[in-house]
N, C-alpha and C positions, 0 to 999 in steps of 0.2 A: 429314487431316480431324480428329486430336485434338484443335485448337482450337474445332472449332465444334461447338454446340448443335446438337441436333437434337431434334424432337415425335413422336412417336409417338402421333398420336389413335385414337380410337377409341371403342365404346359398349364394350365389353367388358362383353356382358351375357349370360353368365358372361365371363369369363377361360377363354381355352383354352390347351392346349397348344401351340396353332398362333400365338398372340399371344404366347404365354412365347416360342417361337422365335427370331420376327420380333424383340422386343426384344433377346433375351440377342445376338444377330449384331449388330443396330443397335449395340450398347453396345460390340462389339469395332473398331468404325471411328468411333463418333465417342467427344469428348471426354468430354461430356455428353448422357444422354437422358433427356428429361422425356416420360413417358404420362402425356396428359392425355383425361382420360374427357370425351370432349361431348356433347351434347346433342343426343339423334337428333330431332326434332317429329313424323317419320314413323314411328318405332319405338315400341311401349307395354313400358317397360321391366319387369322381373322384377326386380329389384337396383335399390335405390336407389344415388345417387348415392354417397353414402357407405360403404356396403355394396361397390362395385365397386372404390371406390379403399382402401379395405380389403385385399380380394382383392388385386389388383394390388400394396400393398406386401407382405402375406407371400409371393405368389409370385418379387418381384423383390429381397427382403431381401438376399440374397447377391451381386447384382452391384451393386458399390459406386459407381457412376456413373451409377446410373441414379433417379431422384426420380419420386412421382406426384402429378399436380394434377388440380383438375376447371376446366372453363370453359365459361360458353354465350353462344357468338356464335362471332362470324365467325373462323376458324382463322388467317387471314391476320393478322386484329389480333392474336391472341393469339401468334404467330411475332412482329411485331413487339415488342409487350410485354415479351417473354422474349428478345428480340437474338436468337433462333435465324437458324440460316443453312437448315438443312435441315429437312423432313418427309418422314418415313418410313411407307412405306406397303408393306402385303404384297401380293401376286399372289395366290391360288391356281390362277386359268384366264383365260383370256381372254375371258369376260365379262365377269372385273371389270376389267381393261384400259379400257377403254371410259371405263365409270363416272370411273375412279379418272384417266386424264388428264383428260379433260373439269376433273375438282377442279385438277386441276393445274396446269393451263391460268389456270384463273380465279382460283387462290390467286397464281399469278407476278404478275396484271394488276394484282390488289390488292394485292400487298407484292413488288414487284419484287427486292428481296434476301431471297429464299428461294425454293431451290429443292426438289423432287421429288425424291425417290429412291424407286424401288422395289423390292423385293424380296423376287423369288418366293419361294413358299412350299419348302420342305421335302417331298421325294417323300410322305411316310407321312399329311400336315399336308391334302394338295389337297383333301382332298374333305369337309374339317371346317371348319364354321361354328358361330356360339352359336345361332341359331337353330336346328339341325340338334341340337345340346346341350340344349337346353329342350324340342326335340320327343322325343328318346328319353328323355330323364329325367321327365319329365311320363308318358310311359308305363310308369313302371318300368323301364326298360332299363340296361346297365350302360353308364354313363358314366366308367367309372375310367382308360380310356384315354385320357379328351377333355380332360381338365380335368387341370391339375396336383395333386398330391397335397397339398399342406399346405391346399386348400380345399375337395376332394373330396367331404367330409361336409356343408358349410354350403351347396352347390351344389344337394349331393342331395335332403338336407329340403325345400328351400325349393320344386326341384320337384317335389314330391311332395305338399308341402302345397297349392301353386297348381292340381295335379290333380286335386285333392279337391273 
């Protein structure tokens, strides 16, 4: 699979430790992997666009096969666009199972050469979301184990200012 491209989407609104994961593994099986931040219309994001894909390259600095983009619209075109073969998507439990073929399903119907992979999360990672990130840091809580460390501080402010 080191010839083929692979996407790594996401809102990555923060960047967690559970998303650094899911990449740095992605990045050991395929050749290339592009995180590209998209565009949630049902999510009211905390992190601009640019702001996230920021995040996203100091946390992925160090694994050299791995590039970040932004894009909004349909994942399937943007796999097209980019000749990816795969997208990568994490587990934590099986509600998101559900969610996440259903996407899968309907990215295959629309770009027939690309497929799904997924991959469960990380025993320590199940029970961490960014949502879950913005609600204890917005309370003052200690987030330094959710979020990777080169962002830690820009994460923290920012919730802390929004709580205000």
């Amino acid at each position: 699979m080191k010839n083929i491209t692979a996407i790594c989407p996401g809102s990555f609104d923060p960047v967690t430790v559970g998303h650094l994961d899911i990449i740095s593994r992605a990045s050991k099986m395929f050749g290339n992997v592009i995180v590209v931040v998209m565009t949630n219309t049902t999510k009211s994001p905390c992190f601009t666009v640019e702001e996230r894909i920021e995040m996203l390259r100091k946390t992925t600095a160090g694994i050299e096969n791995v590039s970040v983009d932004s894009y909004y619209g349909l994942l399937a075109d943007y796999a097209k666009k980019r000749n990816a073969g795969a997208i990568i998507k994490g587990l934590r439990a099986m509600s998101d199972f559900e969610y996440e073929f259903q996407m899968a399903l309907t990215n295959k119907k629309l770009n027939p050469d690309v497929e799904t992979v997924f991959l469960t999360t990380s025993v320590q990672n199940m029970y961490l979301s960014s949502s879950m990130v913005k609600q204890i840091g917005s309370m003052n809580g200690d987030i330094r184990d959710f979020v990777p460390d080169v962002i830690q501080d820009e994460i923290i402010k920012r919730l802390q200012e929004r709580a205000r």
